[in-house]
Residue frames as qw, qx, qy, qz and C-alpha x, y, z in Angstrom:
[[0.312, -0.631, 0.671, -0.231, -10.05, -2.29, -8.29],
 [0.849, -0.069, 0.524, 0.002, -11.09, -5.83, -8.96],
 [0.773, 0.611, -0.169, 0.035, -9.15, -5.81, -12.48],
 [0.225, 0.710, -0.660, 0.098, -5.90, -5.32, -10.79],
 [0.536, -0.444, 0.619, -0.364, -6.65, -7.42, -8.03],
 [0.924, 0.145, 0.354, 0.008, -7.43, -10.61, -10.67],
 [0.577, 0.737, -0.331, 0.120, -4.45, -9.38, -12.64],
 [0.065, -0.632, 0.663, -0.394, -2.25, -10.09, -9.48],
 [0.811, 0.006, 0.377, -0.448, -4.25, -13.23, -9.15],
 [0.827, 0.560, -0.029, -0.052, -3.55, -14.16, -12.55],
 [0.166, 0.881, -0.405, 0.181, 0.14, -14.02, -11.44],
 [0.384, -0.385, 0.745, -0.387, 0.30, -15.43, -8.36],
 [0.812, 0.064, 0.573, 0.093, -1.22, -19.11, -10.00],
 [0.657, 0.674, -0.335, -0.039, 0.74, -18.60, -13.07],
 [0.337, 0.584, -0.699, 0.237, 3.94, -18.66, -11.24],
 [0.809, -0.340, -0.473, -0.078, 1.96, -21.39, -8.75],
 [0.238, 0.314, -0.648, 0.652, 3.00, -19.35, -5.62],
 [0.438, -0.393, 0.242, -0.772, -0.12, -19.42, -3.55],
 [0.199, -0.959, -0.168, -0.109, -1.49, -19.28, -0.76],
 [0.653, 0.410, -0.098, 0.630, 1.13, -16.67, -0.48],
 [0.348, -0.584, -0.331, 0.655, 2.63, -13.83, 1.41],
 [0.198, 0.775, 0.279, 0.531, 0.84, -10.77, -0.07],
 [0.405, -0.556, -0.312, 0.655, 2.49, -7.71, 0.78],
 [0.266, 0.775, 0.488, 0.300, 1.29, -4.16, -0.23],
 [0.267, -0.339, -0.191, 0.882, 2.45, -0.23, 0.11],
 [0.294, 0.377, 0.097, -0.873, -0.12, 2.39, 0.05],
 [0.676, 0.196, -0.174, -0.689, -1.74, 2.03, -3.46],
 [0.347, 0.267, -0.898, 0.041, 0.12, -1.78, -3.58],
 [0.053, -0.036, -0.917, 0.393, -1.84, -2.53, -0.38],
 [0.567, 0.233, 0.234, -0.754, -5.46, -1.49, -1.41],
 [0.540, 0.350, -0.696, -0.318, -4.65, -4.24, -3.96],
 [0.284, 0.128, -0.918, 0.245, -3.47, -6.81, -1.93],
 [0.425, 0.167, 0.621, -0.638, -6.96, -6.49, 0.02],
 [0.485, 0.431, -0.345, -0.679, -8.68, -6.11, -3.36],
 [0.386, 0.392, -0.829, -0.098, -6.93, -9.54, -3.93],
 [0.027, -0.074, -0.941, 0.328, -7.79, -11.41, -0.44],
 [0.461, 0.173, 0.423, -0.761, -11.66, -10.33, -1.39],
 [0.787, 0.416, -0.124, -0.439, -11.85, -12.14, -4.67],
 [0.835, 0.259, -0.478, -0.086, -9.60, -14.79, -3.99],
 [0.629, -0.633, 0.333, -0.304, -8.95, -15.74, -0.06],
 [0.989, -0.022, 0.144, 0.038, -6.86, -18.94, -1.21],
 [0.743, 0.486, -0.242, 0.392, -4.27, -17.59, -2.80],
 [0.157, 0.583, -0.367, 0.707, -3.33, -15.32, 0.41],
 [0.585, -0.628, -0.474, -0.194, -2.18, -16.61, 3.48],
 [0.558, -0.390, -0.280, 0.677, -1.00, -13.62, 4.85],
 [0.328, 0.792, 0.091, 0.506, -1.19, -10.05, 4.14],
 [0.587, -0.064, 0.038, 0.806, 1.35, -7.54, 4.49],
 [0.218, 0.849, 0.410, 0.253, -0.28, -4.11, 4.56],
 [0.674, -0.256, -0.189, 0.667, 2.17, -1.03, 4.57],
 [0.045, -0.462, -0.213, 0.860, 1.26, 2.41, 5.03],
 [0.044, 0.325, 0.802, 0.499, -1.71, 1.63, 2.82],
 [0.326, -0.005, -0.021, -0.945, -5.40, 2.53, 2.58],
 [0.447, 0.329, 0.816, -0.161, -8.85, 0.96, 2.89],
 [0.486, 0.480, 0.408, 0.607, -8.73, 2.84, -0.38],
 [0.006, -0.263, 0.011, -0.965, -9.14, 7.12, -0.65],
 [0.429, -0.493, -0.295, -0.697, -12.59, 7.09, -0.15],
 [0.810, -0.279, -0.510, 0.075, -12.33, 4.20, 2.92],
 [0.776, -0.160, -0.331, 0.512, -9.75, 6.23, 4.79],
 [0.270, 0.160, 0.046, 0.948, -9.45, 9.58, 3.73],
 [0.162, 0.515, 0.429, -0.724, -11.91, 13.02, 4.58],
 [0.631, 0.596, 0.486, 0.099, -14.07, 13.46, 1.74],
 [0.002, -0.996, 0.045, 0.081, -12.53, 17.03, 1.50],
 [0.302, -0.539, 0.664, 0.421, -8.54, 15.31, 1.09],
 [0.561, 0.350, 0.707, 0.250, -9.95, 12.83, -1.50],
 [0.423, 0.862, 0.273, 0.056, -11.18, 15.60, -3.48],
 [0.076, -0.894, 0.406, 0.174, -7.61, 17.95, -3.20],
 [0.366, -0.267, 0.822, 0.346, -5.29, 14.40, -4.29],
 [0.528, 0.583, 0.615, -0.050, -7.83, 14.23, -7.18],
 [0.045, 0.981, -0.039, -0.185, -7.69, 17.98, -7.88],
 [0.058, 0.828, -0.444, -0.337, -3.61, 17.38, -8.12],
 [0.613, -0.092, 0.666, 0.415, -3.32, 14.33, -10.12],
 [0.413, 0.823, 0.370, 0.120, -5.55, 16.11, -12.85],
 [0.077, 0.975, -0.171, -0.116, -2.61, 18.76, -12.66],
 [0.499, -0.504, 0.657, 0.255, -0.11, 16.69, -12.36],
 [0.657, 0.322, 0.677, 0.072, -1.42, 14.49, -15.65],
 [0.305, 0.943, 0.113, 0.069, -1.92, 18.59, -17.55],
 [0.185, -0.897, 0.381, 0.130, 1.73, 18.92, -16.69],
 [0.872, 0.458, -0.172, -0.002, 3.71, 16.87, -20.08],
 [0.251, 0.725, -0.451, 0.457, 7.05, 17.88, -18.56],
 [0.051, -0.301, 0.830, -0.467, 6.62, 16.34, -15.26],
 [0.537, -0.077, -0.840, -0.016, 4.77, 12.99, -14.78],
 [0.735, -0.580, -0.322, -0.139, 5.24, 12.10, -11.66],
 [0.061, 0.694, -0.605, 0.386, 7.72, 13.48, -8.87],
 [0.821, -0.168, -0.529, 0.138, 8.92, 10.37, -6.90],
 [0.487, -0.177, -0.707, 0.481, 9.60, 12.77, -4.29],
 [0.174, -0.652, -0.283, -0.681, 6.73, 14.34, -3.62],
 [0.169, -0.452, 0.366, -0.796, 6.09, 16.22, -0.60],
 [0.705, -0.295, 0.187, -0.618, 4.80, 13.74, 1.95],
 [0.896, 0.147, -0.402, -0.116, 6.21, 10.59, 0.87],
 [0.502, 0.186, -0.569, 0.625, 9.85, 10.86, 3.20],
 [0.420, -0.784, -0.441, 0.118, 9.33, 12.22, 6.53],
 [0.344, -0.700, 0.284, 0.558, 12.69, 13.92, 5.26],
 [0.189, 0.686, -0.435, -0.552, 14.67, 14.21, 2.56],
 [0.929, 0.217, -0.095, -0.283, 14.44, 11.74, 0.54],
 [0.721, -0.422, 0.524, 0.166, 17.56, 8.73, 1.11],
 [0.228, 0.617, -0.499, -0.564, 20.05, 10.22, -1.36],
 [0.350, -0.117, 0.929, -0.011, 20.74, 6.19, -2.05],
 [0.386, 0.403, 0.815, -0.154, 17.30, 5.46, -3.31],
 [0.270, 0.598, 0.009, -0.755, 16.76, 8.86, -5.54],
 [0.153, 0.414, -0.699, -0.563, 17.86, 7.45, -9.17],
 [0.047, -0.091, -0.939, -0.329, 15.94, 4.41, -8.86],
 [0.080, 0.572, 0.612, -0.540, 12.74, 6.14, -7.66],
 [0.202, 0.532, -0.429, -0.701, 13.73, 8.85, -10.94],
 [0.169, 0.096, -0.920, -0.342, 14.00, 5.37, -12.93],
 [0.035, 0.563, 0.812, -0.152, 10.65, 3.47, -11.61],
 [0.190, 0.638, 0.131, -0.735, 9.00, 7.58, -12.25],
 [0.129, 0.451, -0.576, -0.670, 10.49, 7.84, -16.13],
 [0.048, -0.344, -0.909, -0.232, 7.84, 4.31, -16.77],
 [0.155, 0.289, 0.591, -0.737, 5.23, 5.98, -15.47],
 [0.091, 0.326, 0.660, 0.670, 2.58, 5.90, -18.23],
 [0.161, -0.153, 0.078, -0.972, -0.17, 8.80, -18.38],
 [0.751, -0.125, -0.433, -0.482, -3.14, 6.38, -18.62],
 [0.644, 0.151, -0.699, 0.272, -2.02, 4.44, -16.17],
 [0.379, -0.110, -0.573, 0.718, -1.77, 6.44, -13.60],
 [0.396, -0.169, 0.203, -0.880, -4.77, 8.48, -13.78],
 [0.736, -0.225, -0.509, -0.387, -7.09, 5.13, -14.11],
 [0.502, -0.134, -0.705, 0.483, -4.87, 3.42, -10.99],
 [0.001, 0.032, -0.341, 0.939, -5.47, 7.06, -8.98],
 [0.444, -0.126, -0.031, -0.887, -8.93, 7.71, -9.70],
 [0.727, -0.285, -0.601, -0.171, -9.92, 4.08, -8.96],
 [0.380, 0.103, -0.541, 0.743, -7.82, 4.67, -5.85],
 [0.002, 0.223, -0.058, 0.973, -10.22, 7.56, -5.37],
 [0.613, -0.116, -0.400, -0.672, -13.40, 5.67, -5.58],
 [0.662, 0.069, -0.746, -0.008, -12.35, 2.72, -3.26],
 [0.547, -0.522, 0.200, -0.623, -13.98, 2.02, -0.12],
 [0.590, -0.041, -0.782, 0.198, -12.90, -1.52, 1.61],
 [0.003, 0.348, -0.713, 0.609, -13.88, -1.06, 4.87],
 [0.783, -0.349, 0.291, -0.425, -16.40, -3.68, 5.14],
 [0.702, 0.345, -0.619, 0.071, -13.72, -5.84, 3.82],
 [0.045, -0.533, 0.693, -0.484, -11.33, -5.13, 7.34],
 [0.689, -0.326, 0.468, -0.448, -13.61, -7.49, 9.77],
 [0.965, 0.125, 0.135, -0.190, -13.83, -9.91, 7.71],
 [0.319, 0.707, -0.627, 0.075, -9.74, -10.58, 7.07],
 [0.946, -0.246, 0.016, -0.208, -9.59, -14.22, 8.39],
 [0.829, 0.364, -0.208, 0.371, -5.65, -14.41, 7.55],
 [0.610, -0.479, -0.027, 0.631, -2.40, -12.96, 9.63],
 [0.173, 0.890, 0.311, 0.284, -2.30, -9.60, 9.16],
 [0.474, -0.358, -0.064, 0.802, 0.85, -7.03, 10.01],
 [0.086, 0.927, 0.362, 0.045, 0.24, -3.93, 9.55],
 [0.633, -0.212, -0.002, 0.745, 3.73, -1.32, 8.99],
 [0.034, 0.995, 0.083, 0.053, 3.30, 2.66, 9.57],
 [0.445, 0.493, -0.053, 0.746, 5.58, 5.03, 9.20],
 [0.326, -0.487, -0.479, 0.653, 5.28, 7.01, 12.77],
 [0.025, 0.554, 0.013, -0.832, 5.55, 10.33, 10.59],
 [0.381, 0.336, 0.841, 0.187, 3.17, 9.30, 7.68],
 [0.021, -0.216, 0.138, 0.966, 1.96, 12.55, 5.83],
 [0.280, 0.004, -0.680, -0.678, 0.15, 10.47, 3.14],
 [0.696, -0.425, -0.468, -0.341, -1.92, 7.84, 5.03],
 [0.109, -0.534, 0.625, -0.560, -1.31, 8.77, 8.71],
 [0.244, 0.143, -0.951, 0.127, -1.55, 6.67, 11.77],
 [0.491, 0.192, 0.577, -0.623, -4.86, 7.21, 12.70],
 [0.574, 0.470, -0.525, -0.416, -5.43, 5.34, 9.31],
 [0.457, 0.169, -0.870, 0.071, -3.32, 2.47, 10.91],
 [0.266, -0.002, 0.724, -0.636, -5.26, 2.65, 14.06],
 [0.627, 0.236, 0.119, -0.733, -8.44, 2.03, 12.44],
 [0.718, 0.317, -0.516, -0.344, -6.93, -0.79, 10.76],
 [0.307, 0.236, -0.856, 0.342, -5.89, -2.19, 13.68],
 [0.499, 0.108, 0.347, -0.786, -9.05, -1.74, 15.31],
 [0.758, 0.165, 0.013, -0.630, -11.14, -3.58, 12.39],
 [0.787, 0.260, -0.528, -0.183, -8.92, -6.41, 11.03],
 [0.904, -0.383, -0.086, -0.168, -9.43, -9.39, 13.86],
 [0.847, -0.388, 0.202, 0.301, -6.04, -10.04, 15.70],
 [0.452, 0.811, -0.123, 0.350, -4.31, -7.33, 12.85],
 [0.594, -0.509, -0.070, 0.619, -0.43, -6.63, 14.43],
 [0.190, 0.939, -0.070, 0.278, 0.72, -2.98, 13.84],
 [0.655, -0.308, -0.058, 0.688, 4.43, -1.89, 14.00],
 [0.039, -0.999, -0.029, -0.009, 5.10, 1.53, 13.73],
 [0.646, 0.250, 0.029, 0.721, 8.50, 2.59, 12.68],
 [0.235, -0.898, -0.244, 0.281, 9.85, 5.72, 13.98],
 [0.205, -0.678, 0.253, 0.659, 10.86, 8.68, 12.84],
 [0.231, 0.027, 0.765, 0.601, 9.49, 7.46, 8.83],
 [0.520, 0.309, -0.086, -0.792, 7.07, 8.77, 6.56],
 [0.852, 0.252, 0.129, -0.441, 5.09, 6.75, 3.63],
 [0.798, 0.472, -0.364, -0.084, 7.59, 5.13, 2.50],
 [0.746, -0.559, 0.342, -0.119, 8.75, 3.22, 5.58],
 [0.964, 0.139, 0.183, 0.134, 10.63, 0.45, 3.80],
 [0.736, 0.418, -0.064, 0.528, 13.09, 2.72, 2.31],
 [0.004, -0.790, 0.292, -0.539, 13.93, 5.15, 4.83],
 [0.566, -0.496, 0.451, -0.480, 14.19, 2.34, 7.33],
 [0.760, 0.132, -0.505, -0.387, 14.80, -0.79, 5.49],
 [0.258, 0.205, -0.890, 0.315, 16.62, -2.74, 8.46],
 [0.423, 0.028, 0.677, -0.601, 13.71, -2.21, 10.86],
 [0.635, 0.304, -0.296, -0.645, 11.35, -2.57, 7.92],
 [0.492, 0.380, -0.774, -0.119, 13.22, -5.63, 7.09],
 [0.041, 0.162, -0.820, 0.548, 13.42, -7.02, 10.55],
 [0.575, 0.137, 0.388, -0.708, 9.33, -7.03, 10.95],
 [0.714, 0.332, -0.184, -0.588, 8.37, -8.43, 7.97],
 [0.589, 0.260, -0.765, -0.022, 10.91, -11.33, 8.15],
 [0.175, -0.229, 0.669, -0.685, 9.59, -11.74, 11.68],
 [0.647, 0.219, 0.278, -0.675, 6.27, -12.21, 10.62],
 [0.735, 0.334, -0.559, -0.188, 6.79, -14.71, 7.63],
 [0.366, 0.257, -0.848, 0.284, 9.05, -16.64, 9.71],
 [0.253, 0.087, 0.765, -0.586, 6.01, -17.24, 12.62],
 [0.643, 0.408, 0.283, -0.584, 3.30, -17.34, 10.18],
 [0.311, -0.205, 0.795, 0.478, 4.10, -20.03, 7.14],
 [0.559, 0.109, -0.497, -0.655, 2.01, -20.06, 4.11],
 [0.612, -0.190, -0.757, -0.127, 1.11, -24.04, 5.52],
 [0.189, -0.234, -0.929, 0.216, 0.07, -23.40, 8.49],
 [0.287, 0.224, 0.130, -0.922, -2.56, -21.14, 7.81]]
């Protein structure tokens, strides 16, 4: 986990944006912690969104092993990658709107990639990071989360000091796109009371 997290590091002072708003979904937001543990300057905010204190941090030992179990099938299966709408991600059908470019962002998927990203996924444990988050912190569930439910977000709202949790309703794990106005509406809430200077 720290390779990606200094790879997103390595980004964020290339393009000389920090300290920045760092915002993360699921595996996106075990990063973005990843990120505010090895480099607390560049981020002054985080954005965590139906994320994880990684698999191991969040999950029963007993799911961790079964999402293991089916990327190793999923990886033995040449013909299908990755399904961008796997069972758990929508709280419904997927949002017809969004299918093609979810198909498209799937069709990059590289095989290596995604088992190293998963199985590091698998291994990660942040949760004595949470107390120690010293930065504004929002926190955005899906109400009908499948993947990383909301007793997940409760716990994060519980450990990370003065953490805000919104809770979208009636969305699964992918809150942002089955909801993007509320989605939208929080996150520019939060930016717009919390500036990068005055943190």
């Amino acid at each position: 986990m720290p390779d990606y997290a200094n790879g997103l590091a390595a980004l964020i002072g290339t393009l000389d944006l920090g300290p920045a708003h760092v915002a993360g979904l699921s595996w996106g937001g075990t990063v973005a912690q990843e990120l505010y543990r090895h480099h607390p300057e560049l981020v002054a905010t985080l954005l965590l969104v139906d994320t994880y204190a990684g698999w191991k941090g969040s999950l029963p030992e007993e799911e961790v092993r079964v999402r293991v179990e089916g990327v190793r099938r999923m990886l033995a299966a040449a013909d299908h990658l990755f399904d961008p709408t796997l069972p758990g991600l929508f709280a419904g059908d997927p949002p017809a709107e969004f299918v093609p470019l979810l198909e498209e962002m799937a069709a990059d998927v590289r095989p290596d990639s995604m088992r190293n990203a998963l199985l590091v996924m698998a291994e990660a444990d942040q949760r004595d990071l949470l107390p120690r988050i010293a930065v504004p912190t929002l926190l955005i569930w899906g109400e009908l989360d499948a993947r990383s439910p909301l007793s997940v977000a409760r716990h994060f709202e519980n450990a990370v000091p003065n953490a805000k949790l919104v809770v979208i309703p009636r969305a699964g794990h992918v809150s942002n796109l089955e909801a993007p106005e509320l989605f939208n509406a929080a996150v520019r809430d939060f930016c717009r009371n919390n500036p990068p200077d005055a943190t």
